[in-house]
C-alpha positions as CSV (number, residue, x, y, z in Angstrom):
1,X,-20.9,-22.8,-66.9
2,X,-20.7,-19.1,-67.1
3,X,-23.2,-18.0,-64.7
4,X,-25.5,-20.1,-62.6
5,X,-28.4,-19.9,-60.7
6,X,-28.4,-19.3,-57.0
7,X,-31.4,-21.4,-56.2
8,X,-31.0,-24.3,-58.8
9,X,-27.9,-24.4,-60.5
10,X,-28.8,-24.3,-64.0
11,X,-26.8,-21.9,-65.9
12,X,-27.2,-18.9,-67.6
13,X,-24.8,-18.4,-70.0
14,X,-24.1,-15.2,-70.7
15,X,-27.4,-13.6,-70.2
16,X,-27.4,-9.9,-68.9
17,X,-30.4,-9.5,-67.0
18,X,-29.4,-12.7,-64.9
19,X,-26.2,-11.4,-63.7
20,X,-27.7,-7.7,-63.4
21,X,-30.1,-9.6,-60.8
22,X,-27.7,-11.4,-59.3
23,X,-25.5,-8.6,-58.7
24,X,-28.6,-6.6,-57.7
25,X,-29.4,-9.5,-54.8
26,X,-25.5,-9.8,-54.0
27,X,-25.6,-5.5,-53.6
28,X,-28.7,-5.4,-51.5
29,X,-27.5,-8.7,-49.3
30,X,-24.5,-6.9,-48.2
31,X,-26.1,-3.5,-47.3
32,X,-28.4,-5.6,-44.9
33,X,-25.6,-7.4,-43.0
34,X,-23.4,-3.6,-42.9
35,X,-26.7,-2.6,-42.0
36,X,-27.3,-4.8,-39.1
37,X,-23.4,-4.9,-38.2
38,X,-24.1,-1.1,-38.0
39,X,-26.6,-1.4,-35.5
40,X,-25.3,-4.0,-33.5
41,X,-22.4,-1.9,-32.5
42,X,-24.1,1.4,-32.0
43,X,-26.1,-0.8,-29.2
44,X,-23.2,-1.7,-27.7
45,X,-21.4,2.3,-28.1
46,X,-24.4,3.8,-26.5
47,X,-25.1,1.0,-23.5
48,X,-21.1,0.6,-22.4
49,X,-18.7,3.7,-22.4
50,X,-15.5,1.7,-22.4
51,X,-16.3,0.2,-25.9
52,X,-16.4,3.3,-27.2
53,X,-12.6,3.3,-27.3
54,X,-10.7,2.2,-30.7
55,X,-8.6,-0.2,-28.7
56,X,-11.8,-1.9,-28.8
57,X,-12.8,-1.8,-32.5
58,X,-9.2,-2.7,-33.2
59,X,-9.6,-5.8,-30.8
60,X,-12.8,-6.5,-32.7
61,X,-11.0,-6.7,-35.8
62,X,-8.3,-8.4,-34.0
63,X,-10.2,-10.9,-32.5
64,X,-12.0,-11.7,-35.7
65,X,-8.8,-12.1,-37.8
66,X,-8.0,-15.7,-37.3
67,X,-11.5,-16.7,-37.0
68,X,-12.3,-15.5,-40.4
69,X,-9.2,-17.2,-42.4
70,X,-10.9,-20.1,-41.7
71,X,-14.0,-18.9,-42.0
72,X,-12.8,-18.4,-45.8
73,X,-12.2,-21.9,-46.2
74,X,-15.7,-22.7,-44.8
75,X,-17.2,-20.2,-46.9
76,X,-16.2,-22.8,-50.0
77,X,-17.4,-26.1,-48.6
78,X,-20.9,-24.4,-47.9
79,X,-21.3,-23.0,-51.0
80,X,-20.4,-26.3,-52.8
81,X,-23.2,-27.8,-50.1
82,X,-20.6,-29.4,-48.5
83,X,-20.0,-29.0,-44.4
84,X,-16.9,-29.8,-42.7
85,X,-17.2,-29.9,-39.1
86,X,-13.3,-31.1,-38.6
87,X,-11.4,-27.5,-39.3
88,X,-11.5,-26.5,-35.3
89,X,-9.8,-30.0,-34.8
90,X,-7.0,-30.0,-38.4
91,X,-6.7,-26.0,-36.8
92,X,-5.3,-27.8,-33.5
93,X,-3.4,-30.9,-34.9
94,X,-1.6,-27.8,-37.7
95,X,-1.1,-25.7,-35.0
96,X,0.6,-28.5,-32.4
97,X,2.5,-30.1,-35.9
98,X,4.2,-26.3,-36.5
99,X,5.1,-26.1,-32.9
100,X,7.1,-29.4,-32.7
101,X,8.9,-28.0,-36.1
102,X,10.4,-26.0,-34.5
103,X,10.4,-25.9,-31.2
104,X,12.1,-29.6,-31.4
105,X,13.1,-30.6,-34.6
106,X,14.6,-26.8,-35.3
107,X,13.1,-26.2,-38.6
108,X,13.0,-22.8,-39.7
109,X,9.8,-20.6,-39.8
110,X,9.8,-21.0,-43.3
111,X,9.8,-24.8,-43.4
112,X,7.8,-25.4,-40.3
113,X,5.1,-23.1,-42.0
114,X,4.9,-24.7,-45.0
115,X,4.5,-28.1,-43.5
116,X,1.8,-27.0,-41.8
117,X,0.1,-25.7,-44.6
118,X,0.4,-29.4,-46.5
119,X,-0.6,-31.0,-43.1
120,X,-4.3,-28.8,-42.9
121,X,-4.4,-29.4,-46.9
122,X,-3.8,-33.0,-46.7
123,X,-6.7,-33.5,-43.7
124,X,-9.4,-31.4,-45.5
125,X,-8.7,-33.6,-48.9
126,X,-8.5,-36.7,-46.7
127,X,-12.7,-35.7,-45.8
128,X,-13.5,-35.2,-49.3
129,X,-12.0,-38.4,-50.3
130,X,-13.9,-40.4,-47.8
131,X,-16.7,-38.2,-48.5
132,X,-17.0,-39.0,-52.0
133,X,-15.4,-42.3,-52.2
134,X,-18.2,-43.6,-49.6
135,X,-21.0,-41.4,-50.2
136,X,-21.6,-41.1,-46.1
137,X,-23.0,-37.7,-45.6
138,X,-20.3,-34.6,-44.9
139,X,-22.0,-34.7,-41.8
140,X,-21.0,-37.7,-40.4
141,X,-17.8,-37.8,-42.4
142,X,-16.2,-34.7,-40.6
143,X,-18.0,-35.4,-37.1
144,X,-15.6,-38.2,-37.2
145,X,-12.3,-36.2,-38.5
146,X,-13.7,-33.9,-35.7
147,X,-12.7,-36.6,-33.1
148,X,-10.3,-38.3,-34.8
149,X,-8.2,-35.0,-35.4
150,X,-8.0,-33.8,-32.2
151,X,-6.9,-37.2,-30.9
152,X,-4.1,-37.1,-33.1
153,X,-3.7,-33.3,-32.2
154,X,-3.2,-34.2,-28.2
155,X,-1.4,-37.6,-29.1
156,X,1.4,-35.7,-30.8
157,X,1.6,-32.5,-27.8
158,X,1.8,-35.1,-25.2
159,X,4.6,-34.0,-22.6
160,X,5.6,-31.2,-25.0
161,X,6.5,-28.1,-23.9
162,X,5.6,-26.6,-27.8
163,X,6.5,-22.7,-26.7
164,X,9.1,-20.0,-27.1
165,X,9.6,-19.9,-31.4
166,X,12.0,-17.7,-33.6
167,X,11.0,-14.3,-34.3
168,X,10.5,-14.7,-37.5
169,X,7.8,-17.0,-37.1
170,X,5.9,-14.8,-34.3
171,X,5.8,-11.4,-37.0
172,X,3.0,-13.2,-38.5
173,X,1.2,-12.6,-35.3
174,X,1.8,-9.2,-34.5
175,X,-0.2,-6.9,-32.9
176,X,-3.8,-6.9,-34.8
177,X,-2.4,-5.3,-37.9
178,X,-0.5,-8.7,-39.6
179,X,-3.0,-10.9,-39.0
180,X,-5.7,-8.8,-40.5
181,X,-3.5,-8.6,-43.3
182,X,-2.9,-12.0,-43.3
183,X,-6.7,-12.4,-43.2
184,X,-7.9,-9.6,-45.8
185,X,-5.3,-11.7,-48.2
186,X,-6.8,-14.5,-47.6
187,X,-10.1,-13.1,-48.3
188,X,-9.2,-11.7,-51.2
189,X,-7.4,-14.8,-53.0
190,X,-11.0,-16.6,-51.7
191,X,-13.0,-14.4,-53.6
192,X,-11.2,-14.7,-56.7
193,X,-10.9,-18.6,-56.5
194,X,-14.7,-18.4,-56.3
195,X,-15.5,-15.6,-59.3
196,X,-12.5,-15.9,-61.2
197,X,-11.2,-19.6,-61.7
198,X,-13.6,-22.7,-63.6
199,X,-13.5,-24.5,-60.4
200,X,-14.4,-22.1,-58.1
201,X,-17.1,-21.2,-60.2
202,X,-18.4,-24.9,-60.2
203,X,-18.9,-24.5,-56.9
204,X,-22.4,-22.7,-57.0
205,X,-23.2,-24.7,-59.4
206,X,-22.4,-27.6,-57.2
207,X,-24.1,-26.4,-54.4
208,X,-27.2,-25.1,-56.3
209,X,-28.0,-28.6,-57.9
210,X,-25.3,-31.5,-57.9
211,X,-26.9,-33.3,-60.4
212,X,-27.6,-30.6,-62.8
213,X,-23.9,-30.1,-62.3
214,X,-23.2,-33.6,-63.3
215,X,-25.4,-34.0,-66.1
216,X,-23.8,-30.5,-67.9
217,X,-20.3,-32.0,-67.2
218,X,-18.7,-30.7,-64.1
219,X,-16.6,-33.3,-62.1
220,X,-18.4,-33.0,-59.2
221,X,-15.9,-35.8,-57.1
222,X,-12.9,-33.9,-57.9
223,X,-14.2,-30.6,-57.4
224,X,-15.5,-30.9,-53.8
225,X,-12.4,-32.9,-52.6
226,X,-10.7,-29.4,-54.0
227,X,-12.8,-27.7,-52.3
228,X,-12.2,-29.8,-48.7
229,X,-8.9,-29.6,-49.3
230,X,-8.5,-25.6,-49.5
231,X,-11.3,-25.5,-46.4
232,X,-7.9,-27.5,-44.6
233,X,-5.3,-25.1,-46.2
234,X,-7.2,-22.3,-44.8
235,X,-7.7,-23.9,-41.2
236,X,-3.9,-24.3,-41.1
237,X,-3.2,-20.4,-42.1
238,X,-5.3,-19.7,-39.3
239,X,-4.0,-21.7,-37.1
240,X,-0.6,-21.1,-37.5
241,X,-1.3,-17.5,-37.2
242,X,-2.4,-17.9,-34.1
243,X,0.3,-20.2,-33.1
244,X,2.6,-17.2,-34.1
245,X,0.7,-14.5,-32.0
246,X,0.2,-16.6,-28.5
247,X,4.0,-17.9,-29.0
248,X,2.2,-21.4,-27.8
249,X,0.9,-24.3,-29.4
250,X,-1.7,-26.6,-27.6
251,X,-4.3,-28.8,-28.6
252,X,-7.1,-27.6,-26.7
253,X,-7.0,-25.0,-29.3
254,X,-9.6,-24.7,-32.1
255,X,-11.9,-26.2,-30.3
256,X,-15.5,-25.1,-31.6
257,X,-13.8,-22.6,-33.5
258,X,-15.9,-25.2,-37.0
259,X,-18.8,-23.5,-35.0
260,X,-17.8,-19.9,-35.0
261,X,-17.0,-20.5,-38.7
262,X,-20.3,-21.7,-39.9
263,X,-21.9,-19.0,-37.8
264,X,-20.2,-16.2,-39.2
265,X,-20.9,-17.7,-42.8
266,X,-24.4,-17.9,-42.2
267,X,-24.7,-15.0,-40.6
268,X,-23.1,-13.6,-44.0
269,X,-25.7,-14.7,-46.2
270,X,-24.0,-17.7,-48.1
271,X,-26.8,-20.7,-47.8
272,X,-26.4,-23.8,-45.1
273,X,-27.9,-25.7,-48.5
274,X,-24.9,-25.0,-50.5
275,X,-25.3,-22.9,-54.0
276,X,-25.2,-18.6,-52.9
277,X,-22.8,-16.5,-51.1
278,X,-19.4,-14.7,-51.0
279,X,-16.5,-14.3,-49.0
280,X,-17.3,-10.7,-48.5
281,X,-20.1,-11.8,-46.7
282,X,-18.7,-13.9,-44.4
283,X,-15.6,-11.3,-43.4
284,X,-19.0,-9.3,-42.2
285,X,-20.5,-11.9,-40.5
286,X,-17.5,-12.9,-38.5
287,X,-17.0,-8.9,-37.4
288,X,-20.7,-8.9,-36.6
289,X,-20.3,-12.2,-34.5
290,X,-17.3,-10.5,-32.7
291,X,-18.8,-7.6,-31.9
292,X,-22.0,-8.7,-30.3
293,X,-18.7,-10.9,-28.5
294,X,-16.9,-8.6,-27.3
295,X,-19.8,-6.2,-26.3
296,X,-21.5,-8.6,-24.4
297,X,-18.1,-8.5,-22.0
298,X,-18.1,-5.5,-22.0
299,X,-21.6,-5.4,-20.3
300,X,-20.7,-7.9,-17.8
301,X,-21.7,-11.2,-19.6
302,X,-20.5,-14.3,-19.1
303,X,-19.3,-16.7,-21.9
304,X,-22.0,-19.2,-21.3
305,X,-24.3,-16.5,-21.8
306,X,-22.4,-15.5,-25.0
307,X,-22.2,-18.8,-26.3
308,X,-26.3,-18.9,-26.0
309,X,-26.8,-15.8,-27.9
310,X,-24.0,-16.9,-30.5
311,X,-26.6,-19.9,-31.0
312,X,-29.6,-18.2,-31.3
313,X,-28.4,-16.2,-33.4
314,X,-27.3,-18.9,-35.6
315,X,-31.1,-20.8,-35.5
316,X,-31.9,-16.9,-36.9
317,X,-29.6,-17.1,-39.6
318,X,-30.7,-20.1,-40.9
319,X,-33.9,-19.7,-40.5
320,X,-34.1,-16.5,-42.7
321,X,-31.8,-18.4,-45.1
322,X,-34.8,-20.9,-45.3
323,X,-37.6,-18.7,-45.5
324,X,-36.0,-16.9,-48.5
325,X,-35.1,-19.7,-50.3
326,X,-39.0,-21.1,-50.2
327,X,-40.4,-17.4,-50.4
328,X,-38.6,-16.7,-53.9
């Protein structure tokens, strides 16, 4: 398929005034969320001094870093109308796995890293295998990696003191500035899977209509175990990013971080139903996310109370996502 349609799937093969539209929605989409990003933090710039700094915007983009490597890998389920609710949990069982490497079987950085990278790979293909293999919805598929992973994640830290790795290893979390390389990279490599490679193009067709998709040919089982399997890959990056800047590995880490993921997606513009969206999007939703975050501290609110607006915010996202989709 050369070009498909965001709502259905069908493709358009070639036809100019399709992708002139489709760029023309894509072009518009993203002014709104840089719109609404826009005012978000000019809210929080005129109501608290303090974040008015650029130690702040740089922790904003800091913050959002990690979040939004995995947020890459979530961005490629969705749009495949896939969901994977188990990347917080194959974040914490990568990011305890790295630190034993190392920390007590002495790998190098090098090694330990690219372990980790087959360990989140092999989980996210392990959910699309049992999603496809036994047709139980993604839903219920990854709710149960969700627990099952970060049992295995606090099985293998037990009594571990999973702290203190080589230097080499902690460069990757530097400051703010590597791991928002780390993360533009990522986005980057996402977004040309998805616009410049036959199976991440399949993906919107996926997503769109699955069984237009069949019917014209696409392996549809194949593809979205791919497609599970590079949402784990991603989850790993993250969180052995993370692993590198706190110098620590713990289970208890990544936990709702699958949540923060799908928010900032959504929040992007890519669909909950699977078919539209970019990774651009979602690097925009995750700073939007973070801001409204970390300006909310700044005004003296608690996390509970963050966590609230975080979810409403979410029930709007979808929402709107709904009412275009039945409005076109």
């Amino acid at each position: 398929m050369s070009s498909t349609d965001s709502q259905t799937g069908i493709s358009n093969p070639g036809t100019s005034a399709g992708g002139l539209e489709l760029a023309r929605h894509n072009f518009m989409q993203i002014w709104q969320v840089l719109a609404a990003l826009a005012l978000i933090y000019g809210f929080f710039f005129l109501m608290s001094p303090p974040f008015r700094s650029i130690d702040t915007l740089l922790s904003i983009f800091g913050q959002a870093s990690i979040l939004a490597i995995l947020a890459c890998g979530t961005t490629i389920v969705l749009i495949s109308g896939g969901l994977d609710l188990s990347v917080g949990s194959i974040f914490a069982v990568v990011g305890v796995s790295v630190g034993i490497f190392m920390a007590e079987w002495g790998l190098p950085p090098v090694a330990a890293v690219g372990l980790g990278l087959v360990i989140g790979a092999a989980l996210g293909a392990l959910n699309g295998t049992i999603q496809v293999l036994t047709k139980v919805p993604a839903f219920i598929v990854t709710l149960g990696g969700l627990t099952a992973y970060k049992g295995l994640a606090e099985i293998l830290a037990s009594g571990r003191d999973l702290s203190r790795f080589p230097d080499g290893f902690k460069f990757l979390g530097s400051g703010n500035t590597v791991p928002m390389l780390i993360m533009f990279a990522a986005a980057i490599l996402t977004g040309l899977f998805l616009t410049k490679t036959r199976l991440g193009s399949r993906a919107f067709a996926i997503g769109g209509n699955e069984e237009v998709a069949r019917l014209s040919g696409v392996p549809v089982a194949k593809s979205r175990i791919y497609y599970y399997m590079l949402g784990g890959l991603l989850a790993g990056l993250a969180a052995i990013v993370e692993v590198a800047k706190l110098n620590f590995a713990m289970p208890a880490r990544g936990q709702s971080y699958e949540l923060y993921a799908i928010a900032a997606v959504v929040i992007g513009g890519t669909s909950l139903f699977g078919g539209r969206g970019g990774v651009g999007k979602t690097l925009l939703g995750m700073f939007i996310m973070q801001t409204i975050i970390v300006g909310l501290s700044y005004l003296g609110v608690g996390t509970s109370y963050q966590r609230i607006a975080i979810g409403a915010i979410i029930i709007v996202a979808v929402y709107w996502d709904v009412w275009r989709r039945t409005a076109r």
